[in-house]
C-alpha positions as CSV (number, residue, x, y, z in Angstrom):
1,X,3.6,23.1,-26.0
2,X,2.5,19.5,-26.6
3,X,-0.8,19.3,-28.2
4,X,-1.4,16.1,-25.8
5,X,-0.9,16.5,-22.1
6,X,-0.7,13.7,-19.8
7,X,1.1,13.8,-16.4
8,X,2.3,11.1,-14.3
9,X,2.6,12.3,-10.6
10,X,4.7,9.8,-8.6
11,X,4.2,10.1,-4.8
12,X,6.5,7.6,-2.9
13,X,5.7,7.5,0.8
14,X,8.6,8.2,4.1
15,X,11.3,9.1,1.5
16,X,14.0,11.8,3.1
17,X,15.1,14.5,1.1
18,X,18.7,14.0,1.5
19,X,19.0,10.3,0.0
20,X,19.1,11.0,-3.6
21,X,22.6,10.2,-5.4
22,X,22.0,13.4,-7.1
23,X,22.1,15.8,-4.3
24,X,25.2,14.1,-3.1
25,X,24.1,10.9,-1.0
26,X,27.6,8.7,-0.8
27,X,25.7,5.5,-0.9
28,X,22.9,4.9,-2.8
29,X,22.0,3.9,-6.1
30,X,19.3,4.6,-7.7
31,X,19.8,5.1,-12.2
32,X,16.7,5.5,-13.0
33,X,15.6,8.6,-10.8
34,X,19.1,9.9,-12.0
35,X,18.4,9.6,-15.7
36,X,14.9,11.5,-14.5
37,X,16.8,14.0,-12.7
38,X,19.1,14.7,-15.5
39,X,16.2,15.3,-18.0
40,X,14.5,17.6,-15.4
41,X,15.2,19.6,-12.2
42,X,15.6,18.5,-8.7
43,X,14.8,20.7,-5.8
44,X,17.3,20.1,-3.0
45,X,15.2,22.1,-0.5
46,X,12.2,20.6,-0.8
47,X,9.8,20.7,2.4
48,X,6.3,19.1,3.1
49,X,4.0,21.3,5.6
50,X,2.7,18.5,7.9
51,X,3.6,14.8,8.9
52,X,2.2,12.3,9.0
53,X,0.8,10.7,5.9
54,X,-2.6,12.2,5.7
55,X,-2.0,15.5,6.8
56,X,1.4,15.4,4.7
57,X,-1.1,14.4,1.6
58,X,-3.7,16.7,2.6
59,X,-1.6,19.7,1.8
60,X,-0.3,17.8,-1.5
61,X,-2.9,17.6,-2.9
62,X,-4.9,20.3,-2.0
63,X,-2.2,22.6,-2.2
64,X,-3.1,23.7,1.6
65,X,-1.4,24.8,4.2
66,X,-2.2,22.5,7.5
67,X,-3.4,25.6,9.4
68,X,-5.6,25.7,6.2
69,X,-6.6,22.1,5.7
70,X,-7.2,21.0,8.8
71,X,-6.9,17.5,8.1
72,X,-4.7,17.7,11.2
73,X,-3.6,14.1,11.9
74,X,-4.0,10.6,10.5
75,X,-7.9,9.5,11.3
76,X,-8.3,13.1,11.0
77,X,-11.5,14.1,8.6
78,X,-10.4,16.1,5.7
79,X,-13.0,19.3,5.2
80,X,-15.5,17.8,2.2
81,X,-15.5,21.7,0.5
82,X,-11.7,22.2,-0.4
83,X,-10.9,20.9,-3.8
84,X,-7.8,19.1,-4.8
85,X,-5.9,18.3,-7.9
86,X,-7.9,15.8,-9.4
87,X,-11.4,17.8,-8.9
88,X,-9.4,20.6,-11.1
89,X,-8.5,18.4,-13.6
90,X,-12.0,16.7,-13.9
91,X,-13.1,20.6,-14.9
92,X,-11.2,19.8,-17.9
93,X,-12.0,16.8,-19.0
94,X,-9.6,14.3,-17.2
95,X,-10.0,11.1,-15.6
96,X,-7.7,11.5,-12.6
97,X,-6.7,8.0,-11.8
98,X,-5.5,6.8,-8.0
99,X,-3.2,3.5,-7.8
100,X,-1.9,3.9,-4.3
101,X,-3.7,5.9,-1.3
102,X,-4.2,9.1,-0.5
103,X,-4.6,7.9,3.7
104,X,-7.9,10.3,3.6
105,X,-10.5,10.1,6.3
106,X,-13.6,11.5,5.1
107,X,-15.8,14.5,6.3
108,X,-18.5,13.2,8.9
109,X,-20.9,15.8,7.7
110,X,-21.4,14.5,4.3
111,X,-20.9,10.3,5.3
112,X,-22.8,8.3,7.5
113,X,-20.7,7.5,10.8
114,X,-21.0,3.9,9.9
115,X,-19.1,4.4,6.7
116,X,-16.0,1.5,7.3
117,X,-13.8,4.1,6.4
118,X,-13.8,5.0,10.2
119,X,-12.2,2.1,11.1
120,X,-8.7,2.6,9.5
121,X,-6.0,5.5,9.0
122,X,-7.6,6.5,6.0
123,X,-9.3,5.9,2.7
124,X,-9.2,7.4,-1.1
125,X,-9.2,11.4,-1.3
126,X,-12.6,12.5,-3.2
127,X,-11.8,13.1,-6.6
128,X,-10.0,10.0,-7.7
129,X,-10.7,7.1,-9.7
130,X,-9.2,4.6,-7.8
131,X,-7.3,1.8,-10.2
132,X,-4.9,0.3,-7.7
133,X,-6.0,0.4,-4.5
134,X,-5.5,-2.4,-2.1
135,X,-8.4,-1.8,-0.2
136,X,-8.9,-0.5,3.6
137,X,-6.5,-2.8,5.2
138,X,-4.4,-4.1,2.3
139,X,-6.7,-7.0,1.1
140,X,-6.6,-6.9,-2.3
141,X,-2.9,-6.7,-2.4
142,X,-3.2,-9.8,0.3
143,X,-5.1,-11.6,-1.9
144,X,-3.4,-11.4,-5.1
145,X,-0.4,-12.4,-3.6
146,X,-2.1,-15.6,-2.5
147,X,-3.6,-15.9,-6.3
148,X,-0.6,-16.2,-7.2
149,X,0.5,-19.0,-5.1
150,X,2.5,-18.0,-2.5
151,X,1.7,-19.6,1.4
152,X,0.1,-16.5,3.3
153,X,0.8,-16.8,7.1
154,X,-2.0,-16.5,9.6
155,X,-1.2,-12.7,10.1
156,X,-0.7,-11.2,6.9
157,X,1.1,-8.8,8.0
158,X,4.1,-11.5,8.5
159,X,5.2,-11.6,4.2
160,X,7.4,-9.2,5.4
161,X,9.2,-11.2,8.3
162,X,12.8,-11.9,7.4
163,X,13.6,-15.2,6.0
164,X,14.0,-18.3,8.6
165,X,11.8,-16.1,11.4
166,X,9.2,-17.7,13.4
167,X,9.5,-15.7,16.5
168,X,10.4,-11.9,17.6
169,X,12.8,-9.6,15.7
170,X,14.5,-8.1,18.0
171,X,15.9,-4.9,15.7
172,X,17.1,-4.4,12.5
173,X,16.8,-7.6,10.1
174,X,20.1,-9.0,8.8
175,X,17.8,-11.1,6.4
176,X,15.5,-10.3,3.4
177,X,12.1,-10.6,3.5
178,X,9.9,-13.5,2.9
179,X,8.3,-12.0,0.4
180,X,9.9,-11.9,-3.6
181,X,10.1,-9.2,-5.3
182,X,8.3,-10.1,-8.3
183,X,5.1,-10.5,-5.4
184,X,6.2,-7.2,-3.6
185,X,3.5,-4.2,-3.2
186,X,6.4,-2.1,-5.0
187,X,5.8,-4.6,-7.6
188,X,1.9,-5.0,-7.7
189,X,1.7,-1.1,-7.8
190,X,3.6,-0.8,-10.6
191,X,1.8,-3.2,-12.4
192,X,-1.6,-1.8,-11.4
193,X,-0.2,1.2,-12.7
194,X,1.2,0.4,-16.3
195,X,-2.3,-1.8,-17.2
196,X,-4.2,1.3,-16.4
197,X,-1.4,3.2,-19.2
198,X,-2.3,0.3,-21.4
199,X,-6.0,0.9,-20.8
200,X,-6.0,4.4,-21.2
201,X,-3.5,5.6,-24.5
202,X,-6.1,6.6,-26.3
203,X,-6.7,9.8,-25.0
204,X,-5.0,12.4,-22.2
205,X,-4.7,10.8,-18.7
206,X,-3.5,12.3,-15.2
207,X,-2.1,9.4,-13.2
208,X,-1.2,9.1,-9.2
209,X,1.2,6.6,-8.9
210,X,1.8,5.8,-5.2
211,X,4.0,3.5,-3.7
212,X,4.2,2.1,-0.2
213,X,7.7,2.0,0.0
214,X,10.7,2.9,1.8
215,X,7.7,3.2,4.5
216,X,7.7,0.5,7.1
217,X,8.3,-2.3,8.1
218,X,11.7,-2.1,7.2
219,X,12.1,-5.1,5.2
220,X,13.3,-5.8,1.9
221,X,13.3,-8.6,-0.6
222,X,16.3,-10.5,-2.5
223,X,18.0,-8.9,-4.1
224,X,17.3,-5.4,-2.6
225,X,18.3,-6.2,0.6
226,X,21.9,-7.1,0.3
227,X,22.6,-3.7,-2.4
228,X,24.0,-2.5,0.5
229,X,26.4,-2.7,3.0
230,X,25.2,-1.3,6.6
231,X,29.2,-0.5,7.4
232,X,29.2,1.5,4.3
233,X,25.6,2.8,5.5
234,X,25.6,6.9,7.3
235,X,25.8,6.4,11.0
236,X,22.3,8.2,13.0
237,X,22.8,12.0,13.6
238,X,22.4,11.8,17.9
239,X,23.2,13.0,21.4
240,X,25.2,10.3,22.9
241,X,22.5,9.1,25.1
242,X,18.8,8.8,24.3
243,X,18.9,10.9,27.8
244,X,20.7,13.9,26.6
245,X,18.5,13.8,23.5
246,X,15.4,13.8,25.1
247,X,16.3,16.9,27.6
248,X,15.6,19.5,24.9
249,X,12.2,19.8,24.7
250,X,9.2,17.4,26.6
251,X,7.3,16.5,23.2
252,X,11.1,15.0,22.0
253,X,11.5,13.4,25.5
254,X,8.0,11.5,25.0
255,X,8.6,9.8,21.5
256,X,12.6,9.1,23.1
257,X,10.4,7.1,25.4
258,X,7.6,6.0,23.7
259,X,8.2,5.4,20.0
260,X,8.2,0.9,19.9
261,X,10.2,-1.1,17.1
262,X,7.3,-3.0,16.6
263,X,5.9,-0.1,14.2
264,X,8.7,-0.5,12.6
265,X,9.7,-3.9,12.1
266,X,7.4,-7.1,12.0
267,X,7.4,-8.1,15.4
268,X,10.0,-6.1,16.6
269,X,10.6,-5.5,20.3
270,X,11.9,-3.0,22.5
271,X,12.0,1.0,22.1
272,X,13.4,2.2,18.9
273,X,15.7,5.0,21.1
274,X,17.6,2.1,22.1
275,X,19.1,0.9,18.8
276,X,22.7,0.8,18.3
277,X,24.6,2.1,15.7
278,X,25.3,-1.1,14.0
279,X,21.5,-1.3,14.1
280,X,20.8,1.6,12.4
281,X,23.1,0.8,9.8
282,X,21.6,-2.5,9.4
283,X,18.0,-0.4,9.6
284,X,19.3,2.2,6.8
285,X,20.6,-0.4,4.5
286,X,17.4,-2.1,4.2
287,X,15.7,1.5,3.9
288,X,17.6,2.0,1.1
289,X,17.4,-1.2,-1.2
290,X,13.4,-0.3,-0.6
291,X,14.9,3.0,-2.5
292,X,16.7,1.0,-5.1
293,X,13.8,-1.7,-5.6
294,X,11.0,1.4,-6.4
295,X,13.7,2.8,-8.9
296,X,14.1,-0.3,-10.8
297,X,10.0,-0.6,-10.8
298,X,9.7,3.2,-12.2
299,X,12.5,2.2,-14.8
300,X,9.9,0.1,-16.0
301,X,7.2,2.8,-15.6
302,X,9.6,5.1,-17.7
303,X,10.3,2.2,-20.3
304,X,6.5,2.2,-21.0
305,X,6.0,5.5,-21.4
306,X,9.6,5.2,-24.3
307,X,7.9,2.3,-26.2
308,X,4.3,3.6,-26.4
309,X,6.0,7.0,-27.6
310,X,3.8,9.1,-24.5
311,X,7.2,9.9,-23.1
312,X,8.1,13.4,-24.7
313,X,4.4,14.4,-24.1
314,X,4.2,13.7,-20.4
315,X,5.3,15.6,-17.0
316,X,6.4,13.8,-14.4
317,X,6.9,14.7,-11.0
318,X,8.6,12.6,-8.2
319,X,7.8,13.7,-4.2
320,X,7.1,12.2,-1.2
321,X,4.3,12.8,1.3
322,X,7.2,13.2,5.0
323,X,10.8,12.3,5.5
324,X,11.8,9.3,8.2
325,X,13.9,10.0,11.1
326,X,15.7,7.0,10.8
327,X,17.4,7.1,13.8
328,X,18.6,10.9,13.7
329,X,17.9,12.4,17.2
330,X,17.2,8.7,18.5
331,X,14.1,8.4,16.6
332,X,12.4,6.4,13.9
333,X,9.3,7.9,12.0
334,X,7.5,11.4,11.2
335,X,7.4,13.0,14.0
336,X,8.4,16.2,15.9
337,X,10.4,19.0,14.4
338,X,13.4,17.7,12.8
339,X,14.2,18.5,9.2
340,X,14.6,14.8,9.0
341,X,10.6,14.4,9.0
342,X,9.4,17.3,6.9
343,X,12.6,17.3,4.3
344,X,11.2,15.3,1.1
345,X,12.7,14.8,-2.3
346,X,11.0,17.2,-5.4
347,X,11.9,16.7,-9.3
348,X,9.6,17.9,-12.0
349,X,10.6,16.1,-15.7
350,X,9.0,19.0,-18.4
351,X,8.9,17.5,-21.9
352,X,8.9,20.4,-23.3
353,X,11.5,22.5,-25.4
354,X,10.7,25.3,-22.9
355,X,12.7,23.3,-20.1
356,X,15.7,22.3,-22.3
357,X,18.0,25.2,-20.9
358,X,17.3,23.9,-16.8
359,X,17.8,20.0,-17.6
360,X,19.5,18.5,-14.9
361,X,20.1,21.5,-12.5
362,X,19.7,21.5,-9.0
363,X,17.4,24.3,-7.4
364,X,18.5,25.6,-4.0
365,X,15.6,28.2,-3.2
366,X,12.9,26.9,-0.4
367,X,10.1,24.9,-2.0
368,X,7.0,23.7,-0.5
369,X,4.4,20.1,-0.8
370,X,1.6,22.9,-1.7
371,X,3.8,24.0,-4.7
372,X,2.8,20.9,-6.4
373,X,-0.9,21.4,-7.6
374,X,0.0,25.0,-8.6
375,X,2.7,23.2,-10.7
376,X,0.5,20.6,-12.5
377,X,-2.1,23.0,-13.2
378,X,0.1,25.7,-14.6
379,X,1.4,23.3,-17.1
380,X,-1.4,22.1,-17.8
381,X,-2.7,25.6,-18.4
382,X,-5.7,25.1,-16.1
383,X,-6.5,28.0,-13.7
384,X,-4.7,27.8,-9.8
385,X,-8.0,28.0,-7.5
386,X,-7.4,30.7,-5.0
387,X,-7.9,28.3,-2.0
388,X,-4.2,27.2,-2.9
389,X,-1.5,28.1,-0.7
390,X,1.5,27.3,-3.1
391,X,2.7,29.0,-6.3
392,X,4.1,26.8,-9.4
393,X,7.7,26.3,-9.4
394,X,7.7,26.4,-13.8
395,X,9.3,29.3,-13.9
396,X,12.5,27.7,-12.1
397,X,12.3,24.5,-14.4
398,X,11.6,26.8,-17.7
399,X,13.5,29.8,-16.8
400,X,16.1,28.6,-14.8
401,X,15.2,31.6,-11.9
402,X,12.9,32.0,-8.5
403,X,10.0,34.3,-9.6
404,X,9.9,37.8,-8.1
405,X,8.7,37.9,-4.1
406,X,9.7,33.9,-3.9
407,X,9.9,32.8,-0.1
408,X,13.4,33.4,1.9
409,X,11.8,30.5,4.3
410,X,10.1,27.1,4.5
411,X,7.0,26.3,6.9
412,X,5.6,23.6,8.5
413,X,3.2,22.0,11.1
414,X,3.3,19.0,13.1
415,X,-0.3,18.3,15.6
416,X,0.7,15.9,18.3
417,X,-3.1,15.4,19.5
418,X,-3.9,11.6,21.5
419,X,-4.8,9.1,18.9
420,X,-5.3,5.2,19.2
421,X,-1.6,4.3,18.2
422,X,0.0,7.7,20.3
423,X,-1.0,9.2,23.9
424,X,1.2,12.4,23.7
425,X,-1.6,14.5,24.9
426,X,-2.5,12.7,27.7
427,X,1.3,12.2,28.7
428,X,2.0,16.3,28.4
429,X,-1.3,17.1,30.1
430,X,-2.4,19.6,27.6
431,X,-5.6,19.9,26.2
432,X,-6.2,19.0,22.5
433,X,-6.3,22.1,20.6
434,X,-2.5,23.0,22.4
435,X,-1.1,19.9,20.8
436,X,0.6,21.7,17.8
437,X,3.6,23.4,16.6
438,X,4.5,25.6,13.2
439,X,8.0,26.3,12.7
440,X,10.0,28.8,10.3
441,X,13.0,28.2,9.2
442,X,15.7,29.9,6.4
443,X,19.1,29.3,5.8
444,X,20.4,30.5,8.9
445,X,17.9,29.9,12.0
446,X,15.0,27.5,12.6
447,X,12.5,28.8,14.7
448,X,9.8,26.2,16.6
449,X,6.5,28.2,17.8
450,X,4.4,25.7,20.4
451,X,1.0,26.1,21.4
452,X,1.3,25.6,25.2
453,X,5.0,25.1,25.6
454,X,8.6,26.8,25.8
455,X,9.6,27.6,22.0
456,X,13.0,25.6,20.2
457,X,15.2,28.0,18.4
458,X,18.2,26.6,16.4
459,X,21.3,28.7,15.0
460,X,21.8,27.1,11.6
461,X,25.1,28.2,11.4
462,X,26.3,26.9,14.4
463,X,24.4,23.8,14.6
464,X,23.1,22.2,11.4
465,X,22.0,19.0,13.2
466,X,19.9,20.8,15.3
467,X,21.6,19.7,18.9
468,X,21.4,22.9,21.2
469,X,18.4,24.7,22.0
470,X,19.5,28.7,22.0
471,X,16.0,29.7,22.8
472,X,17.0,30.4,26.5
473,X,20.4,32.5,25.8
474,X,19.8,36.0,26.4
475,X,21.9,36.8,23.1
476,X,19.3,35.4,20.9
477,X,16.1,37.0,22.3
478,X,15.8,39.8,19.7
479,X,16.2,37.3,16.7
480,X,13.6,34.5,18.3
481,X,11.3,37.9,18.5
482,X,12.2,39.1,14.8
483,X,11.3,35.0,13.5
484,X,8.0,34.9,15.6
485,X,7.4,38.1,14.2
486,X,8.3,36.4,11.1
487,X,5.5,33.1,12.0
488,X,2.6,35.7,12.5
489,X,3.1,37.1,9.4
490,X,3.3,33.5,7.4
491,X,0.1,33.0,9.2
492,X,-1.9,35.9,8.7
493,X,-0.8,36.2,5.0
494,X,-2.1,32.6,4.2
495,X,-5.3,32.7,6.6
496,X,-7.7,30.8,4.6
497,X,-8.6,32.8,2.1
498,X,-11.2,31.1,-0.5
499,X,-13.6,33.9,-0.1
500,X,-11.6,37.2,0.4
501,X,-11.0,38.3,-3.3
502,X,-14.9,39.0,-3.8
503,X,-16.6,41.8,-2.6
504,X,-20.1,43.2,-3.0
505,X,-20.5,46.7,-4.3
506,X,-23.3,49.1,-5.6
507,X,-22.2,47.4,-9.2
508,X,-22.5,44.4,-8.1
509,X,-19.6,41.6,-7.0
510,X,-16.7,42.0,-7.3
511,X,-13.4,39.7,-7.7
512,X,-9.9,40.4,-7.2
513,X,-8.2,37.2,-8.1
């Protein structure tokens, strides 16, 4: 083991699992996390347990399960008395350091109500020493772009208009953005994040190095946005009509019909159901030179690390906090139940000799968001608290194998609550605490559990893309009872637990850890 540790967790945000070169994606190009991949392991099953952002993070960083967490939805107060990754690494002397966001909204209990974090998605998670923030609604990274000369529009929010666009985008931009690269936030987060490297070589250091990006709006700079040609570009994964696609299940049927372009690209009309093909293409070209422009950014991240001679002492681990539907199922976001949303990418860079035997494999087993602080702790040989959900996936990057009892399944939760930007529960007529759904899914089925609503079940098998509903055919009944079955268990196994292994007793208290 290194007698330094330092670890560099990079969280990118609305990457899907299945674009990496690496796990066989036809199109994109992206060296950098390649030469990562090839030094380290890649988990090609690789599953958060709750979408959007801040839940997504939530259970990231707090290795929780949502059911757990409760930190349900964006604007959503995360619970002030779990701990998280960078409390644990404060108990042994780090300095956990934040450039990025964690989209956190804060406990009421333990704020005043008139805290200004209130007024936005979310703020910093507790914990972190923020070193790259740009600020509740993007104003530091607004201003700095203005330092440095460029002519800010009235709205802010228009840098990332395409080129030649005064008026309303009507879909997918042909055009790059207005902004350069060299004053992209992909840019100005990187930097953020190599001064605080320079600032801190002197001594061990735990860095969270968030991006923005491929996250909307869908718009990329020169040279990024013409890497790739939308006819060379996947096609979406659909029903013919955004009809037929919305007819399998109400909660699908609402975002079909409600789910606006304009949250998606700067000024963007119409519903984002009725793209076309050609516009999705256009849409998944741009997504993806937002891919390529992070990986030349972290080449430079990785380039640091080589000259200051910090890069055979550090771990480095490369997620996402939620997937994009990018069309698939007639969609755009992180929504619903689709593997789409909740499939995320996962490699884990050991610098140690212990890892040389699993460089550059590809690990198949189900893997979890809440496997990540169990990982970073383990390595850094720092006790797992028992409120975490997750178990460390070393053994599979140092031994090459699944430890023994390893899940058979993945799990994950998705709260469809009314919020200000999203009326679902008004528009289903349920009450607020019905608005959710957990889902279980292995290699063959998918099971999707609602609170107030008709279950999903998917044969795996026989439909990969998740097109036909089965949970009505007769045939199926005993194996949707055998994966709810299957649900209850998951659920009462991992019941929050924080308390459970102590125990009073006429010699006192007890732990069973």
């Amino acid at each position: 083991m290194q007698a330094r540790k330092n670890v560099l967790l990079i969280v990118v945000d609305q990457w899907r699992g299945d674009t990496l070169p690496m796990l066989g994606h036809p199109v994109i190009k992206t060296p950098h996390l390649e030469a990562l991949a090839a030094e380290g392991v890649t988990f090609a099953r690789h599953y958060t347990q709750a979408v959007p952002c801040g839940p997504g993070r939530a259970s990231l960083l707090t290795g929780q399960y949502l059911m757990n967490h409760r930190a349900v939805q964006n604007t959503i107060p995360l619970d002030a008395r779990h701990t998280n990754i960078a409390f644990e690494v404060r108990k042994a002397g780090y300095d956990p350091a934040l450039v990025g966001y964690t989209t956190t909204t804060p406990d009421p209990r333990v704020v005043s109500a008139q805290d200004p974090r209130f007024k936005v998605l979310g703020a910093d998670m507790e914990g972190w020493r923020p070193v790259g923030s740009w600020g509740l609604k993007m104003e530091a990274y607004f201003s700095w772009v203005a330092s440095q000369g460029f002519a800010m529009p009235d709205n802010p929010w228009d840098i990332w208009l395409p080129q030649g666009l005064e008026a309303h985008d009507h879909g997918a931009t042909g055009k790059p953005s207005r902004i350069p690269a060299a004053l992209s936030d992909t840019t100005w987060f990187t930097d953020r994040g190599i001064d605080h490297l320079r600032s801190t070589a002197h001594k061990p250091w735990f860095l969270h190095l968030g991006y923005y990006r491929p996250h909307p709006p869908f718009s990329a700079p020169a040279p990024y946005h013409d890497m790739y040609d939308p006819a060379q570009c996947p096609p979406a994964l659909r029903a013919g009509t955004a009809r037929e696609e919305a007819a399998q299940h109400p909660l699908l049927q609402f975002y079909v019909e409600n789910i606006k372009r304009q949250n998606f690209f700067q000024n963007g009309q119409g519903l984002g159901s009725a793209m076309s093909q050609a516009e999705v293409r256009q849409m998944r070209a741009t997504y993806y030179g937002l891919m390529s422009e992070i990986d030349a950014q972290l080449g430079r991240v990785f380039q640091f690390l080589k000259d200051t001679g910090q890069w055979d002492n550090t771990l480095i681990v490369l997620t996402s906090d939620h997937g994009e539907q990018l069309g698939d199922h007639h969609l755009l976001g992180k929504i619903g139940y689709f593997d789409q949303s909740y499939h995320i990418p996962m490699i884990v860079r050991d610098p140690g000799a212990q890892a040389n035997g699993t460089r550059g494999t590809v690990v198949d087993a189900f893997t979890e968001t809440i496997d990540t602080m169990p990982t970073l702790l383990d390595w850094m040989g720092l006790p797992v608290p028992r409120t975490c959900d997750g178990r460390s996936l070393l053994p599979f990057v140092h031994d090459g194998a699944a430890p023994r009892g390893w899940r058979t399944e993945v799990h994950y939760e998705f709260d469809f609550r009314d919020l200000f930007y999203s009326k679902p529960e008004s528009a289903l007529g349920l009450p607020m605490d019905d608005c959710s759904l957990a889902v279980t899914q292995d290699e063959h089925y998918k099971y999707v559990h609602f609170g107030a609503m008709a279950p999903l079940f998917f044969d795996l098998n026989a439909d990969p893309g998740q097109m036909h509903n089965v949970a009505a055919q007769p045939s199926y009944a005993p194996l949707i009872l055998k994966y709810a079955q299957k649900m209850l268990d998951w659920r009462l196994r991992y019941a929050e637990r924080t308390l459970t292994g102590y125990a009073a007793s006429p010699e006192g208290l007890l732990s069973r850890m």
